[in-house]
PyMOL Python script that loads the backbone (N, CA, C, O; Angstrom):
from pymol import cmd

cmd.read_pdbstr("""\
ATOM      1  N   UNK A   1      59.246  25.051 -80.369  1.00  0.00           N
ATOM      2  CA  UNK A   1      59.170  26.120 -79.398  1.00  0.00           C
ATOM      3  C   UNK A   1      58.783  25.555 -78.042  1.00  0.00           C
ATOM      4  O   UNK A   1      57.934  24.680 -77.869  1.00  0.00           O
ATOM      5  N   UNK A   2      59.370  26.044 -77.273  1.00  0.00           N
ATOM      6  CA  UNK A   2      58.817  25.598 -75.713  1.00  0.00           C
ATOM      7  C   UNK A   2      57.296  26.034 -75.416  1.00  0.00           C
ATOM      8  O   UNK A   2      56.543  26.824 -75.986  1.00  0.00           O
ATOM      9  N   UNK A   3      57.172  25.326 -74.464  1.00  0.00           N
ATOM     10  CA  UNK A   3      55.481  25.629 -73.907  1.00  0.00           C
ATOM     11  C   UNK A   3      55.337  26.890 -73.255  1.00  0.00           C
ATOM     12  O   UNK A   3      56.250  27.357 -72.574  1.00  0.00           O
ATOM     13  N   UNK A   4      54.100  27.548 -73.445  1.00  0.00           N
ATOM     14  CA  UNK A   4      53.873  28.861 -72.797  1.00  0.00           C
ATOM     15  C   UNK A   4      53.234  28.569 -71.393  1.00  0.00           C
ATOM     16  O   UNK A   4      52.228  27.939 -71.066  1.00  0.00           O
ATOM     17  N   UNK A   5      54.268  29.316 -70.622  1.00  0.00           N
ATOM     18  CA  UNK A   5      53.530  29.249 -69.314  1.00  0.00           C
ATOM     19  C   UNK A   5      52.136  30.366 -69.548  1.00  0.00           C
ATOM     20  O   UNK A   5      52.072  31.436 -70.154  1.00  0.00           O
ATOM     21  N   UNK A   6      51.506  29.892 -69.082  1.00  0.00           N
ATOM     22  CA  UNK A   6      50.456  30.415 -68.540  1.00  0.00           C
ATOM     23  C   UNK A   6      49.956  30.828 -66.948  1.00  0.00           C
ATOM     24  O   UNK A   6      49.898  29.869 -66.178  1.00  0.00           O
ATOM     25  N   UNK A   7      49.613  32.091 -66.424  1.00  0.00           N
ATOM     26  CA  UNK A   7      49.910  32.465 -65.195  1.00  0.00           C
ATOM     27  C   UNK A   7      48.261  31.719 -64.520  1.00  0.00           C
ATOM     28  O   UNK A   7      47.073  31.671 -64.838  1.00  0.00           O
ATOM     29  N   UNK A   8      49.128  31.266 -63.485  1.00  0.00           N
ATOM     30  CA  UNK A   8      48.156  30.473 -62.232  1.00  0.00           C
ATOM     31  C   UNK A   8      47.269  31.866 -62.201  1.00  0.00           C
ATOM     32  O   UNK A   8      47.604  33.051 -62.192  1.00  0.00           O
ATOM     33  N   UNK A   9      45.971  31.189 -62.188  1.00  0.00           N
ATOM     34  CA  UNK A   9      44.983  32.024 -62.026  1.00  0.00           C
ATOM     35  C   UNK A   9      44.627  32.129 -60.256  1.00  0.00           C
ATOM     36  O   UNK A   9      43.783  32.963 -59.927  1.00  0.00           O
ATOM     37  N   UNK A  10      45.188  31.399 -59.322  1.00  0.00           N
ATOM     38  CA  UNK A  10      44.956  32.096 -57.922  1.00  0.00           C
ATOM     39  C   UNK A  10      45.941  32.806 -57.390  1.00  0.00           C
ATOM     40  O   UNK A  10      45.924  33.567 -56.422  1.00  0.00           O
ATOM     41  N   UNK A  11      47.574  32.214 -58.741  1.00  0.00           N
ATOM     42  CA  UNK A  11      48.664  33.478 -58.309  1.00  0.00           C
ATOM     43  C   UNK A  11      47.959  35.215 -58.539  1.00  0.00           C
ATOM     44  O   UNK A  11      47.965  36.187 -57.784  1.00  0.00           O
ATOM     45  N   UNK A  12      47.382  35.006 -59.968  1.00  0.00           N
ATOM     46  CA  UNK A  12      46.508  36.567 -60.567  1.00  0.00           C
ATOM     47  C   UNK A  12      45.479  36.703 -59.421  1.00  0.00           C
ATOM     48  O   UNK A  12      45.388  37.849 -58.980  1.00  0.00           O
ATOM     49  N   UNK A  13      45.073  36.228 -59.128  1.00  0.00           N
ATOM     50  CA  UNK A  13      43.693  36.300 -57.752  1.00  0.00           C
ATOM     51  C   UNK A  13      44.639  37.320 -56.733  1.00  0.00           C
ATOM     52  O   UNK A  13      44.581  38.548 -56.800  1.00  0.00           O
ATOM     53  N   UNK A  14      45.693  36.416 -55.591  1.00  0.00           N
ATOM     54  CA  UNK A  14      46.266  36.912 -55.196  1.00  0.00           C
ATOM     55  C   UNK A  14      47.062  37.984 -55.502  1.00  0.00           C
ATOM     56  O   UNK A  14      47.214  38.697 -54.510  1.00  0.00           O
ATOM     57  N   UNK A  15      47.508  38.298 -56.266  1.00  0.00           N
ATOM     58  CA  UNK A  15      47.923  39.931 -56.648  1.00  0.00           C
ATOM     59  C   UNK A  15      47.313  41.068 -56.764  1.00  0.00           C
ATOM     60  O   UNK A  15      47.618  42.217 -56.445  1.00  0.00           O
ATOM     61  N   UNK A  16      46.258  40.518 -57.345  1.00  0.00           N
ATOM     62  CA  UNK A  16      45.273  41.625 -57.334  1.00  0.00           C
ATOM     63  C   UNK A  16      44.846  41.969 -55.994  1.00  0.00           C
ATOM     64  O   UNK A  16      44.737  43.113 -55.554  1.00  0.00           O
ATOM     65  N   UNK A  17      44.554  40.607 -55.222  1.00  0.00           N
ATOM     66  CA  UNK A  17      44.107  41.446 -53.857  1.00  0.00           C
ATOM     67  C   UNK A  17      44.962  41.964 -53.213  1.00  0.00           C
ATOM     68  O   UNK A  17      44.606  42.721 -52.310  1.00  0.00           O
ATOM     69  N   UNK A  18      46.157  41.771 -53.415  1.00  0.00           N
ATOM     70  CA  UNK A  18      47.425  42.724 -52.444  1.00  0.00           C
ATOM     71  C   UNK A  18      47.531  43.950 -53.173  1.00  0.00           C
ATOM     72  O   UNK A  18      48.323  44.791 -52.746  1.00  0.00           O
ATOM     73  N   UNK A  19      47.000  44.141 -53.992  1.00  0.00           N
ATOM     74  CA  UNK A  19      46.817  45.401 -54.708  1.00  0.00           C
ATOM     75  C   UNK A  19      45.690  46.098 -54.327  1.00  0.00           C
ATOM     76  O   UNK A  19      45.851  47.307 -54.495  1.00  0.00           O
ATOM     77  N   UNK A  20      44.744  45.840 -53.935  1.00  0.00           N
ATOM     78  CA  UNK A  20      43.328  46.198 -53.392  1.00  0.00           C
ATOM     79  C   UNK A  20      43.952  46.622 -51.763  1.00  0.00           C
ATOM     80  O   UNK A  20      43.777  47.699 -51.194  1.00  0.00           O
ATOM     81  N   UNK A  21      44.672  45.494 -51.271  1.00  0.00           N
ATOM     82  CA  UNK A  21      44.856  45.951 -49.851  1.00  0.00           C
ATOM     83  C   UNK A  21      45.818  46.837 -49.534  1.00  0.00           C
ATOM     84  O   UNK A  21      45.503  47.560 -48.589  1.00  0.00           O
ATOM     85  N   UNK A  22      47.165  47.083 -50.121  1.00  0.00           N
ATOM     86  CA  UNK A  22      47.997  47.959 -50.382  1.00  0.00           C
ATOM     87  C   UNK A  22      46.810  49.717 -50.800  1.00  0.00           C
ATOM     88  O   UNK A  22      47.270  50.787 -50.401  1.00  0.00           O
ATOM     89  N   UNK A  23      45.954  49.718 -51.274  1.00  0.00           N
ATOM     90  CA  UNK A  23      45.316  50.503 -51.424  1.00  0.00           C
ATOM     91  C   UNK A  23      44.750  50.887 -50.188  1.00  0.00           C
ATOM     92  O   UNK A  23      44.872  52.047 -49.794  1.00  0.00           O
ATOM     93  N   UNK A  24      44.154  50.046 -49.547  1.00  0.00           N
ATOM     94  CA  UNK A  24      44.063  50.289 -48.095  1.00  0.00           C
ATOM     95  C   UNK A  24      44.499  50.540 -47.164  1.00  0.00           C
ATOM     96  O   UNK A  24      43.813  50.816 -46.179  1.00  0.00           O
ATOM     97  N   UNK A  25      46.052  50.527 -47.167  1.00  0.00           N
ATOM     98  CA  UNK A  25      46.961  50.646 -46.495  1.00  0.00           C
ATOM     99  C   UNK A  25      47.729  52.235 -46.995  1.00  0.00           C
ATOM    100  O   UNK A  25      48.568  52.845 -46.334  1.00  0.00           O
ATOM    101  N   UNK A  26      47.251  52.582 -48.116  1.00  0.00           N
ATOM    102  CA  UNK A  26      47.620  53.936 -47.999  1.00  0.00           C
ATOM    103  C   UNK A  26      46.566  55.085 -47.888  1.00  0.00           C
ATOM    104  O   UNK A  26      46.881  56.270 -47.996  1.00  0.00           O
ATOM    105  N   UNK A  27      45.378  54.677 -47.679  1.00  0.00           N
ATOM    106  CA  UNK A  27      44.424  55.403 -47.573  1.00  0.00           C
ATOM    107  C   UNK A  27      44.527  55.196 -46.056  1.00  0.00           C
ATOM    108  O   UNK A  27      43.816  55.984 -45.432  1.00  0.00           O
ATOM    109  N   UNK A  28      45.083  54.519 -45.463  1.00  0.00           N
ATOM    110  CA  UNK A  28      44.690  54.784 -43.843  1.00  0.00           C
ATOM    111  C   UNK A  28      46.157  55.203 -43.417  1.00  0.00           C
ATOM    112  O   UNK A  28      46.656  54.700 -42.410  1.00  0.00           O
ATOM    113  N   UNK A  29      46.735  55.975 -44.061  1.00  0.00           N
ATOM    114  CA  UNK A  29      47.902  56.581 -43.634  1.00  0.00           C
ATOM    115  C   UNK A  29      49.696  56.813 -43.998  1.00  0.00           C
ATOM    116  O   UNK A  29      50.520  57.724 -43.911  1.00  0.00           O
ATOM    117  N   UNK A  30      49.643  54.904 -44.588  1.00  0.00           N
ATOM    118  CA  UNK A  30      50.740  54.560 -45.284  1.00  0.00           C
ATOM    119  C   UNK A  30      51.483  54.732 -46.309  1.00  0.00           C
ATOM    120  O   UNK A  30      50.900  54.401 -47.341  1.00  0.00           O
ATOM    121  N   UNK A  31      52.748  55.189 -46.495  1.00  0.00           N
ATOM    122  CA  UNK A  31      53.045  55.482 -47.995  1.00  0.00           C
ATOM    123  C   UNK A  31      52.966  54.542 -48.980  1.00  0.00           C
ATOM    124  O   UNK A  31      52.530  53.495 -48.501  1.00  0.00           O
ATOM    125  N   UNK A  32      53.184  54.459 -50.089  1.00  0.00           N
ATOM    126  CA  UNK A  32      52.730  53.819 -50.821  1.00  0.00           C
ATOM    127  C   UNK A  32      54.090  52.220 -51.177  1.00  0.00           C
ATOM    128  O   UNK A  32      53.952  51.070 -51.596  1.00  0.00           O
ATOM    129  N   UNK A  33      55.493  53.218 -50.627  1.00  0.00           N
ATOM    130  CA  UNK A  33      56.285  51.896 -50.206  1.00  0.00           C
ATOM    131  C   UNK A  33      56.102  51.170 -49.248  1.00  0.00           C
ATOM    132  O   UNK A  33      55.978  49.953 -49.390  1.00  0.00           O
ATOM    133  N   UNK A  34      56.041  51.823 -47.974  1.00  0.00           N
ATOM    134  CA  UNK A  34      55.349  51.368 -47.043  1.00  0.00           C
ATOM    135  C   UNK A  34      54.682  50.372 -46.938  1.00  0.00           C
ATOM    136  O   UNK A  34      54.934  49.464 -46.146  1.00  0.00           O
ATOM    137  N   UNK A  35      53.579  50.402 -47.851  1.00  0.00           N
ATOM    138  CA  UNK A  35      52.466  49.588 -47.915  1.00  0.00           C
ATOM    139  C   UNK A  35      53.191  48.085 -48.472  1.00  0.00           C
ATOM    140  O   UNK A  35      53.215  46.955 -47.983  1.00  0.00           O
ATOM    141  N   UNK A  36      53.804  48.728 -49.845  1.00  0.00           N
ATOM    142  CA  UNK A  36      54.354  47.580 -50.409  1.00  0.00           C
ATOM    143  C   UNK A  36      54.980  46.654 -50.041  1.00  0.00           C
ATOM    144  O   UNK A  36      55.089  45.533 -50.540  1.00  0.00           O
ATOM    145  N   UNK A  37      55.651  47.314 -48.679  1.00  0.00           N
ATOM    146  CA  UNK A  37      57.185  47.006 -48.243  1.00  0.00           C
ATOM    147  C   UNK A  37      56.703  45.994 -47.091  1.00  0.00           C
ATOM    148  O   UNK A  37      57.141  44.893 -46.758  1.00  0.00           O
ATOM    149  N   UNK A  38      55.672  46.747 -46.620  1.00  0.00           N
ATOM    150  CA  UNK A  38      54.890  45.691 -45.439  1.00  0.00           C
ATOM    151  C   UNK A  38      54.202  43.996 -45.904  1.00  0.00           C
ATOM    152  O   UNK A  38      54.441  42.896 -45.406  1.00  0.00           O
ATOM    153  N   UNK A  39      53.163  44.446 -47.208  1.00  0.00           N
ATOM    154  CA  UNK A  39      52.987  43.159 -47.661  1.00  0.00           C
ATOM    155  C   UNK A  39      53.893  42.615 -48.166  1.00  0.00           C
ATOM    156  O   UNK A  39      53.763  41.419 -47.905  1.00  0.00           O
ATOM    157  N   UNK A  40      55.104  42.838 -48.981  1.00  0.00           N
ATOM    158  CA  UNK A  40      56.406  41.852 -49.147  1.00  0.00           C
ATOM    159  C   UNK A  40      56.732  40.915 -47.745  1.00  0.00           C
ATOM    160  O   UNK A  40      56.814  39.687 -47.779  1.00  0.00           O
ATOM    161  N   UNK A  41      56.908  41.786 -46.443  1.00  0.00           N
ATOM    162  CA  UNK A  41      57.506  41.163 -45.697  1.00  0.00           C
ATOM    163  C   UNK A  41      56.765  40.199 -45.036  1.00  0.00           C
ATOM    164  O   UNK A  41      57.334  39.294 -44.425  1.00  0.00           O
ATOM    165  N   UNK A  42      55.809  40.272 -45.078  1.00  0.00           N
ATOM    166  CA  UNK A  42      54.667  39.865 -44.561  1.00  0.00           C
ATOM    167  C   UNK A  42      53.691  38.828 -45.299  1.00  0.00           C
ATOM    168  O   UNK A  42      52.676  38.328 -44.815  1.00  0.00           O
ATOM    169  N   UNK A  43      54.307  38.583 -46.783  1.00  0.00           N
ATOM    170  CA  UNK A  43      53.341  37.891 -47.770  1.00  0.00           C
ATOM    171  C   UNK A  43      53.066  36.690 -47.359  1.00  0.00           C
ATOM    172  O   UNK A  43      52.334  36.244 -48.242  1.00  0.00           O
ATOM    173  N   UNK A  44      53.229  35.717 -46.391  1.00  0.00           N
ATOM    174  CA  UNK A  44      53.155  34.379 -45.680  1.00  0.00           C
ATOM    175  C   UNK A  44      51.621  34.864 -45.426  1.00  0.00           C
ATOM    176  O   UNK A  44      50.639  34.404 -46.008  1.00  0.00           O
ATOM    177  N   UNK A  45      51.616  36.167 -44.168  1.00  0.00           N
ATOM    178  CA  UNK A  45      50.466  36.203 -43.418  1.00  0.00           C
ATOM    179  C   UNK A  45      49.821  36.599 -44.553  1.00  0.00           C
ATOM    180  O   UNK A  45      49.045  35.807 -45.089  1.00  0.00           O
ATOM    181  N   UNK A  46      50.033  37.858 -45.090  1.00  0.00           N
ATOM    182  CA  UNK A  46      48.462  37.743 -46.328  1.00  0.00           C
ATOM    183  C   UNK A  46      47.984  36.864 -47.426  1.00  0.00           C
ATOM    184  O   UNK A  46      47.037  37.105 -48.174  1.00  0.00           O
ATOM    185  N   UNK A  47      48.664  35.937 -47.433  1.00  0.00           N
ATOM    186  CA  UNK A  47      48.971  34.965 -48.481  1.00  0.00           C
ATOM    187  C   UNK A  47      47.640  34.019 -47.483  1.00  0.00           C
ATOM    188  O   UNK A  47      46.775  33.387 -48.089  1.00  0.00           O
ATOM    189  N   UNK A  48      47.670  34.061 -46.084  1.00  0.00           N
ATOM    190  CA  UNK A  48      46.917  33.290 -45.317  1.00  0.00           C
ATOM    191  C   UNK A  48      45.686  33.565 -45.431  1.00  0.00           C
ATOM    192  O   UNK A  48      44.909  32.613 -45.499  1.00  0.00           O
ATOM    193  N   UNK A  49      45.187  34.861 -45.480  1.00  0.00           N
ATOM    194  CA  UNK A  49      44.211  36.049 -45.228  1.00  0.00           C
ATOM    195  C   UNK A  49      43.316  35.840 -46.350  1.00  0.00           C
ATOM    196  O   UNK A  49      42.089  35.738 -46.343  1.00  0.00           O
ATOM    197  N   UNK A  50      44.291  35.784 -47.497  1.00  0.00           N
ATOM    198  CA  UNK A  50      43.803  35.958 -48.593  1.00  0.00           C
ATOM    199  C   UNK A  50      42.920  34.019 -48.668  1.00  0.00           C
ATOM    200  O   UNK A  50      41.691  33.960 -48.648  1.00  0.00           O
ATOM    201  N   UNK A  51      43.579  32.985 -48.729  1.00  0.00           N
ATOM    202  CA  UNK A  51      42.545  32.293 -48.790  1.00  0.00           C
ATOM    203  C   UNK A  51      41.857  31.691 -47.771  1.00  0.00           C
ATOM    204  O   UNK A  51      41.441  30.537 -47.883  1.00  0.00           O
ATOM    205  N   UNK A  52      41.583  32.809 -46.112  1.00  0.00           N
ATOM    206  CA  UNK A  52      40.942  32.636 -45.387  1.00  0.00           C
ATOM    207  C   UNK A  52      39.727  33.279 -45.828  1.00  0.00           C
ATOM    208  O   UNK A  52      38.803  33.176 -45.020  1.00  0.00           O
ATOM    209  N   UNK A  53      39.463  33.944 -46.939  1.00  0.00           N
ATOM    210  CA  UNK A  53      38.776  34.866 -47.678  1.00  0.00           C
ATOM    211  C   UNK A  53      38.316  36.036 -47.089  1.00  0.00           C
ATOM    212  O   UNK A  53      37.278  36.611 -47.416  1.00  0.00           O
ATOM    213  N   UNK A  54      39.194  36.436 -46.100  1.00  0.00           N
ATOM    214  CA  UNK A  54      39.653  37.723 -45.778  1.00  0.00           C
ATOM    215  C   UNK A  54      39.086  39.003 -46.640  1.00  0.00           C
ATOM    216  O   UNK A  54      40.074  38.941 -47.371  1.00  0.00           O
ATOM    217  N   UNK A  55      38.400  40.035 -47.151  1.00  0.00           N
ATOM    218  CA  UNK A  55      38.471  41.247 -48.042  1.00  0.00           C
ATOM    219  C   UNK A  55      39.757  41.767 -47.421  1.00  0.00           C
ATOM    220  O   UNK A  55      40.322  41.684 -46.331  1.00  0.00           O
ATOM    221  N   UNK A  56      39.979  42.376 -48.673  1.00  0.00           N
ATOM    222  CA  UNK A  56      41.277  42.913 -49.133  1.00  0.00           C
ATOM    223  C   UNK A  56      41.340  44.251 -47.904  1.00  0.00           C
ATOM    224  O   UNK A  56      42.441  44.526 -47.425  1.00  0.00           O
ATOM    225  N   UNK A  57      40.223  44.949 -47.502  1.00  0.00           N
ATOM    226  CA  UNK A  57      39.676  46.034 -46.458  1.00  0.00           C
ATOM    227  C   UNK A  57      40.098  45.003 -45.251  1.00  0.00           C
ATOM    228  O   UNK A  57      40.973  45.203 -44.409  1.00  0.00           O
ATOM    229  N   UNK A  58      39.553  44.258 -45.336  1.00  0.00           N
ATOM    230  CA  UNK A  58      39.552  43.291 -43.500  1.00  0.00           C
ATOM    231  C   UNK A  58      40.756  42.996 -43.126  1.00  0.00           C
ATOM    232  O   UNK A  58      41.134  43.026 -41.955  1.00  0.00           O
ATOM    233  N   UNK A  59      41.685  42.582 -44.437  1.00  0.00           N
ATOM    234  CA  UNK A  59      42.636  42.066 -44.381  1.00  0.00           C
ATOM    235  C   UNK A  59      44.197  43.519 -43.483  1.00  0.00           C
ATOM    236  O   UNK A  59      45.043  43.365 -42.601  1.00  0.00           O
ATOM    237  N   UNK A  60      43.858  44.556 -44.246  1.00  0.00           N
ATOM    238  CA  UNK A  60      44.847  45.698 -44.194  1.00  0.00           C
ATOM    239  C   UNK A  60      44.157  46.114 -42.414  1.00  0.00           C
ATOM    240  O   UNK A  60      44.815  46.849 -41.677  1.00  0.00           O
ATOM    241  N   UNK A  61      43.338  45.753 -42.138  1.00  0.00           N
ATOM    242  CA  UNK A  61      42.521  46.577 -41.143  1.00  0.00           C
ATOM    243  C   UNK A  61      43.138  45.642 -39.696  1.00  0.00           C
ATOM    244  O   UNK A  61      43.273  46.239 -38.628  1.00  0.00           O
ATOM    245  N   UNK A  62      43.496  44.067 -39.822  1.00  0.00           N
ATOM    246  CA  UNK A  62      44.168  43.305 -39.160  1.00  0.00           C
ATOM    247  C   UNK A  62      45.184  44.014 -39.146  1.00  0.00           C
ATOM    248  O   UNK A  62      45.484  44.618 -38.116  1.00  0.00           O
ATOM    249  N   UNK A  63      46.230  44.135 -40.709  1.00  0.00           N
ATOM    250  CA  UNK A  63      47.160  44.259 -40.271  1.00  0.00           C
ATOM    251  C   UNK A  63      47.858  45.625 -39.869  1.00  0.00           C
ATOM    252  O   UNK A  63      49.064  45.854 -39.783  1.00  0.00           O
ATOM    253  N   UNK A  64      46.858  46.414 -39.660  1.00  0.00           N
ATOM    254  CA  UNK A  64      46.725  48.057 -38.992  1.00  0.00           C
ATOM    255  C   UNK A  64      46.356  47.873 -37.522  1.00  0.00           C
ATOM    256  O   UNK A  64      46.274  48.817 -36.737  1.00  0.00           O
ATOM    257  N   UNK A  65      46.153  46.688 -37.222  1.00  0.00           N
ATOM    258  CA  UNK A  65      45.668  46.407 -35.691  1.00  0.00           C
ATOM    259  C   UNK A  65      46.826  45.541 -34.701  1.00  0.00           C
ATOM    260  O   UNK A  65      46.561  45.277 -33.528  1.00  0.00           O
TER     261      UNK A  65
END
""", "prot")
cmd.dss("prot")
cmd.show_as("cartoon", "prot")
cmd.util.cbc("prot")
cmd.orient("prot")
């Protein structure tokens, strides 16, 4: 049998916090594609944010600014 990947634990880090910040991003107005649609396009810069250790709040609040 082939080897089991096993998922990068700072890929799981990072998801979760775009999930935390996407939350933030619809509580301050955004739909919920919206939100999604923004961090897709954008995943370079939060990808940055995220291990500038940015909160997931600080992070959506930049990119609301």
């Amino acid at each position: 049998m082939g080897k089991k990947n096993k998922p990068d634990p700072d890929e799981l880090a990072l998801i979760e916090w775009c999930t935390e910040v996407e939350g933030f991003l619809v509580a301050a107005g955004a739909s919920l594609r919206e939100a999604q649609d923004h961090i897709e396009e954008q995943a370079e810069w939060f990808t940055d944010q995220f291990y500038n250790g940015l909160t997931p709040e600080e992070a959506a609040n930049e990119a609301l600014n």
